[in-house]
N, C-alpha and C positions, 0 to 999 in steps of 0.2 A: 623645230626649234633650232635656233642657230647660235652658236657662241665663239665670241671672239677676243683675242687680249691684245692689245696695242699698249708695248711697256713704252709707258713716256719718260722712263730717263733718258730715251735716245728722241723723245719726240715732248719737246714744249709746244704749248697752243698761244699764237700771236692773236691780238686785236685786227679784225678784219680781215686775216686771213682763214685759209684751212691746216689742216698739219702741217707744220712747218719743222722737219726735222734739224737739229743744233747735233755739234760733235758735244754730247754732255762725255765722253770719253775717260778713259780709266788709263793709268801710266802703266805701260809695257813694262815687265821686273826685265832688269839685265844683273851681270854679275857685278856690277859695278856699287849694286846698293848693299847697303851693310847692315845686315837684321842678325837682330840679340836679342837672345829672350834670360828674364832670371831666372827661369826655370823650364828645362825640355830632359825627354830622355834621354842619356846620353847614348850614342851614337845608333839614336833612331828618334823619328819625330822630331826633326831639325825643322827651325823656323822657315828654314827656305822652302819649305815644303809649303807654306803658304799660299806660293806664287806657281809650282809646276803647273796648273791648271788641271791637276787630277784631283776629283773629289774620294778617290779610295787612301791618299795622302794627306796626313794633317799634324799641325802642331800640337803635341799633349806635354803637358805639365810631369815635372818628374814625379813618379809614385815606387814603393817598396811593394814586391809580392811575393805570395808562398806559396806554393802548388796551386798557382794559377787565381789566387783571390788576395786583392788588396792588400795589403797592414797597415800600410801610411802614406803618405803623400806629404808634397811639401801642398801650403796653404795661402790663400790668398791675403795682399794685391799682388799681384803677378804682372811682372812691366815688358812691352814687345815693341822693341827701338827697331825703325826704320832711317838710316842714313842717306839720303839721295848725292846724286855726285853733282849737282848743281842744284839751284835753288827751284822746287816746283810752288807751280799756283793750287791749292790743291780746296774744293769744295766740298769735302766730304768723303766720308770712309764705308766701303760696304763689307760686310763681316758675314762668312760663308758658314753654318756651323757643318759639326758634320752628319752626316744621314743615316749612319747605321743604328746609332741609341743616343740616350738621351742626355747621357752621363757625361758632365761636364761643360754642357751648354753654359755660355757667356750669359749672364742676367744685369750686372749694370758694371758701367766701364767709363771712365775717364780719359781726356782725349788733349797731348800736350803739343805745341808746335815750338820748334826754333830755328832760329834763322840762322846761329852759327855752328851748328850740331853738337851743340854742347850745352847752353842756359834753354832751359826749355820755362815757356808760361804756357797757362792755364787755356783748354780753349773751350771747351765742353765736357757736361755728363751726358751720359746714357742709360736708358734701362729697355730690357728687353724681354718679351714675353713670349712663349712657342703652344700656345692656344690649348687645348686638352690633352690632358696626358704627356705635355710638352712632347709633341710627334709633329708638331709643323717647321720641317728644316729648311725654309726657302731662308734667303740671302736677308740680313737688317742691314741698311741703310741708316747711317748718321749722316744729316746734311748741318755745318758750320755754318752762322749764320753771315759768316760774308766769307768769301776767298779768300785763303791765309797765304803769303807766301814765306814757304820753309825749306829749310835745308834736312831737317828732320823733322817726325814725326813719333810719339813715344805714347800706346794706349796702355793706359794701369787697367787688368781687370781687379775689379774691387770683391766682384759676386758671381758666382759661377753655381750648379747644381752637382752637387757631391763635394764639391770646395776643390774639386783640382780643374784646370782646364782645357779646353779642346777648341782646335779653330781649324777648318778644311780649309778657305780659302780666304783671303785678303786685298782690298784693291783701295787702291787712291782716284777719288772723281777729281778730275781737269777741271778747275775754276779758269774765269768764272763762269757760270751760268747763267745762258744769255735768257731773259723774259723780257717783255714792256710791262714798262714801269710800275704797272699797275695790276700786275697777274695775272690778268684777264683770258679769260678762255672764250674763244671765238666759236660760232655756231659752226656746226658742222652741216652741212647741207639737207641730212637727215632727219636733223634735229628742231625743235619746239622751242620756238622762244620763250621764255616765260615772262607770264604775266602777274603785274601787280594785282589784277584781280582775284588771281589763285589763292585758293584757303589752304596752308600747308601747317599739319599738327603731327604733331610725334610724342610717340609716350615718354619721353625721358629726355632732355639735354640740360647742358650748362650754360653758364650764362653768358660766355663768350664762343658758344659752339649751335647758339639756335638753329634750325630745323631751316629757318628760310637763308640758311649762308651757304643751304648744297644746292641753291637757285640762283644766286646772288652773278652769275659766270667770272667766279674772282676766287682760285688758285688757293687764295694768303689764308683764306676763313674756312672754315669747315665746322661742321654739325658733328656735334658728339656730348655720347650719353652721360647723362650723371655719376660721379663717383667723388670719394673720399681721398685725401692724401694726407700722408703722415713723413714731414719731413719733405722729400722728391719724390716718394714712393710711393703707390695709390695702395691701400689697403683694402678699401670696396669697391665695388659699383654695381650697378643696376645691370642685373643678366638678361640675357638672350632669354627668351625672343624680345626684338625692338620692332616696333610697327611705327611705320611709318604712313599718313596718309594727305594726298594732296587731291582735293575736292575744288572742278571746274566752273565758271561761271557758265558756259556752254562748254555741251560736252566735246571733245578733241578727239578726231583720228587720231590713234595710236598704233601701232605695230613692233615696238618693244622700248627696252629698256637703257641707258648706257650709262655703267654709275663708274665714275671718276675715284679712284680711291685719294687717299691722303701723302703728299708726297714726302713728311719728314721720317713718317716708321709705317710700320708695320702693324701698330696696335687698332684695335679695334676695325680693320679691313673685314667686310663678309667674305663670309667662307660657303656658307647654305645660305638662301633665298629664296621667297617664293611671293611670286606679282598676283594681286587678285585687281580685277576691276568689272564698274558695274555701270549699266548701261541706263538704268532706273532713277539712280541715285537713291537705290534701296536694298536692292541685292546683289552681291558678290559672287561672283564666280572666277574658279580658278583660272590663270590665263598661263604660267609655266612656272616650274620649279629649276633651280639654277645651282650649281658649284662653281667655286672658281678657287683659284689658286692663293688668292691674295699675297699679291706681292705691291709693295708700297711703286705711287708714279705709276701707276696704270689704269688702264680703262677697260670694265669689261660689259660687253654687251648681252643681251639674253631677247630675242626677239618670239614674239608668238602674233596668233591670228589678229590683224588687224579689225578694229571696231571703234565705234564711235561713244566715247567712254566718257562719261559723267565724275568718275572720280577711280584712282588708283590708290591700291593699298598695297605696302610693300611691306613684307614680313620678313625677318633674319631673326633666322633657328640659331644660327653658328656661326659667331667670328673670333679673330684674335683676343685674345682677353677676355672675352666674353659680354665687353661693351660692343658700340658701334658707333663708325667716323665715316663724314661721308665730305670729297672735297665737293665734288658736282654731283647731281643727280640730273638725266636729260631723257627727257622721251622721246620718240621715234616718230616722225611719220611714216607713210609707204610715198618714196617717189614715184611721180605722177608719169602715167606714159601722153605722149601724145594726143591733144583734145583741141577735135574740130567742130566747131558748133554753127550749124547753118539755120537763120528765124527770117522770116519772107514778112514783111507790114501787112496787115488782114489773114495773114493762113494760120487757121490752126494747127498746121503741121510743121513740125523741123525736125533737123537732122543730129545725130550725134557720131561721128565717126564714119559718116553714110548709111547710118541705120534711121530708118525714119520713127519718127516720134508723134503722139499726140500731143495737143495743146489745151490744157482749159482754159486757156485767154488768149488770144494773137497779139503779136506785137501792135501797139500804135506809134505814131509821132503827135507828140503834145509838145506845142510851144519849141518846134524848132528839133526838139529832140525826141530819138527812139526810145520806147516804155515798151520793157520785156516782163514777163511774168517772173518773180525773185527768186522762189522758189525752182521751176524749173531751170534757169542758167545756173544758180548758186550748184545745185545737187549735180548738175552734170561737170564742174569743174571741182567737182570732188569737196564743197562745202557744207555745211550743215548749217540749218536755216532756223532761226527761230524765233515767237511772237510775242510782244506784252501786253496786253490788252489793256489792265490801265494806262499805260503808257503811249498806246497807239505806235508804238515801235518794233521795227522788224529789228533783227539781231542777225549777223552773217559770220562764222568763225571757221577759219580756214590757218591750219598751219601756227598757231598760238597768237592769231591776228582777229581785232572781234572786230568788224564792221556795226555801227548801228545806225538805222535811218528815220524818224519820225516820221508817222504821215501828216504831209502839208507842209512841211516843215525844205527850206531850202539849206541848211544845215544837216552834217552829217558827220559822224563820230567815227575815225578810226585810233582803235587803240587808245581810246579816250583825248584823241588831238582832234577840234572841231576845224572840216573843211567845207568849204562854198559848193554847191550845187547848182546846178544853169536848169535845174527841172525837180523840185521834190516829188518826192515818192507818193502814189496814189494808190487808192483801191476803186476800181473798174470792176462792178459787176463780179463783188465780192472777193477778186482775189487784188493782191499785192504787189501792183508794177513800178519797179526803177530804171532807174539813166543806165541804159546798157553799157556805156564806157566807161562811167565811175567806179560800178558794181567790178565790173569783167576785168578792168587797169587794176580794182585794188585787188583784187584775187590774183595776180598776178598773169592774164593773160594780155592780149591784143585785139582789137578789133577794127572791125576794116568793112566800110563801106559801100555799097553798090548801088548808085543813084538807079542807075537803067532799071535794073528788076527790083530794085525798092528791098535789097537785099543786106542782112547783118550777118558776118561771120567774125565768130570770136576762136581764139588759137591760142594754143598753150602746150 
């Protein structure tokens, strides 16, 4: 099993292309900026301690103590003015808590801009959650919903845990933030296009977070579970475990997982996961169990044994908050190595790689064009083949792409777009032959000709 994290605040995904890394970038502190807090210890735990980039350094809120235990503290809102020495574009704030305990973590916080460092207006709230036992100290993430330009920056904490508070590190994100227009997350070359035929259900969401928006390859929408709010504040929601399952019209090569987290916070990201899929469409077996870090803007992969899976079920033991958000979900194929396919007109025999093969049907030529048996091209360019008998329809699905062909029929369905055929698909002597360069072009390969020896090779 393999696992990998690609943080995409340094990596947006374009329409039509592949990763396309952006400076999503954070302002360099110099001494020039001018940070006040209403309250730090005096002369320890200065604000500027925010920016050294050491996590064993951090700003804490003044408290009183006596042989080493509490008395009192001053109490929140607690306000932490940033002055910049020229006007920044700034998209967003990332808030470092710190890692050795739990005491004084940030819970919801207010967020002001201005432009002459002095009148400040409103620009957002925040809340933030640190998953069990509050022990998850990665970085939260507030993204502004458009690029503000300010000369300062002023965050009020409103809520913190013990009522005093604590911040390791502080960064301002560079607006703007380049996407098209449209949020759109472009296929990755590994990756399963999805299809409207997919049955996709999940035990819990709301109603502007359904189950088919982590399909949808659009950034803006995400899937997430049911819960309550009281005022901004969520009071319930529906715990872990979440299952999720997405059931195939034909089953799909698969070889793992790559779930897109949510790019404004940190809540409900999984933390624990585990992929089941079944080959039957009746029983489940385990395919890998996963951790990951969850950190908001990233991508984390979980790959396991490739197979030819009729429906996957995805289960989360453990995320942030205890719900579950999901921006993409995309499954895997195995890229394909090199495939030479050699079929002779009358020989039951041909090649795969140079390895010879049997035939239960030999190619023919009907009406101008080569007829190769469906089954054996489709399986050797790594497709799965499949029959309907009321229908009289063969089914070919390769790579989240469904071929389908009626026999007799000069019409033929990809992806549910009907295209012209120059020969429909027949059965010869019980088995299933089509247009060897329809079949073999929409699989994605080539084929190539040999009048002399009456020869077809397909290449991929």
């Amino acid at each position: 099993m393999r696992k990998k994290l690609c943080v995409i605040s340094l990596c947006l995904i374009i329409a039509g292309s592949n990763f396309t890394c952006f400076a999503q970038e954070t302002y360099k502190y110099d001494n020039s900026w001018e940070v006040t807090a209403s309250s730090s210890i005096p002369d320890k735990s200065f604000p500027t301690s925010l920016f050294d980039g050491k996590t064993s350094t951090y700003w804490h809120t003044d408290y009183r103590f006596i042989d080493g235990t509490i008395i009192s503290h001053d109490l929140p809102p607690f306000d932490l003015t940033v002055v910049f020495p020229d006007v920044y574009s700034v998209s967003g704030v990332i808030l470092t808590p710190r890692s050795s305990n739990s005491t004084g973590l940030i819970q919801e916080a207010e967020f002001y801009g201005s432009s002459d460092g002095v009148n400040f207006s409103f620009i957002k709230k925040d809340s933030y959650s640190y998953g069990d036992n509050n022990s998850d100290f990665t970085p939260r993430t507030t993204y502004f919903s458009n690029s503000i330009d300010v000369k300062a920056i002023k965050i009020v904490v409103t809520k913190s845990l013990s009522g005093y508070a604590v911040l390791s590190g502080l960064d301002f994100i560079k607006g703007p933030v380049t996407t098209d227009s449209n949020n759109t997350c472009a296929l990755e070359e590994d990756e399963i296009l999805p299809s409207p035929d997919w049955i996709m259900e999940a035990d819990s969401e709301v109603s502007y977070g359904k189950i088919e928006n982590a399909f949808d390859s659009d950034f803006s929408t995400i899937w997430h579970t049911n819960y309550i709010t009281q005022g901004s504040s969520i009071v319930s929601c529906d715990e872990c475990p979440h299952t999720i399952l997405v059931t195939f019209p034909i089953p799909q090569e698969i070889n793992g997982i790559r779930y897109y987290t949510r790019r404004t916070s940190n809540s409900g990201i999984w933390k624990t996961v585990s992929y089941y899929g079944r080959l039957d469409g009746e029983n489940f077996k385990l395919l890998a169990s996963d951790t990951y870090t969850a950190i908001s803007n990233s991508a984390y992969e979980t790959n396991f044994e490739a197979g030819q899976y009729k429906s996957i079920k995805i289960v989360i033991t453990e995320s942030i908050g205890g719900y579950g958000t999901a921006s993409e979900i995309r499954f895997l194929k195995p890229l394909s190595s090199p495939i030479d396919v050699t079929l002779k007109i009358g020989d039951d025999k041909a090649t795969i790689n140079g390895e010879s093969k049997g035939l239960n049907a030999p190619p023919v030529i009907t009406g101008g064009c080569t007829m190769v048996p469906v089954r054996f091209v489709s399986e050797a360019l790594g497709a799965y083949v499949g029959w309907t008998q009321s229908a009289q329809t063969v089914s070919i699905a390769l790579s989240g792409n469904i071929l389908k062909l009626p026999i007799g029929s000069f019409k033929a369905y990809v992806n549910g777009r009907e295209l012209a055929l120059s020969a429909p698909a027949v059965i010869i002597n019980g088995y299933t032959m089509v247009p060897v360069r329809f079949v073999s072009e929409a699989l994605g390969a080539q084929v190539f000709w040999n009048g002399e020896t009456q020869t077809v090779s397909i290449k991929r």
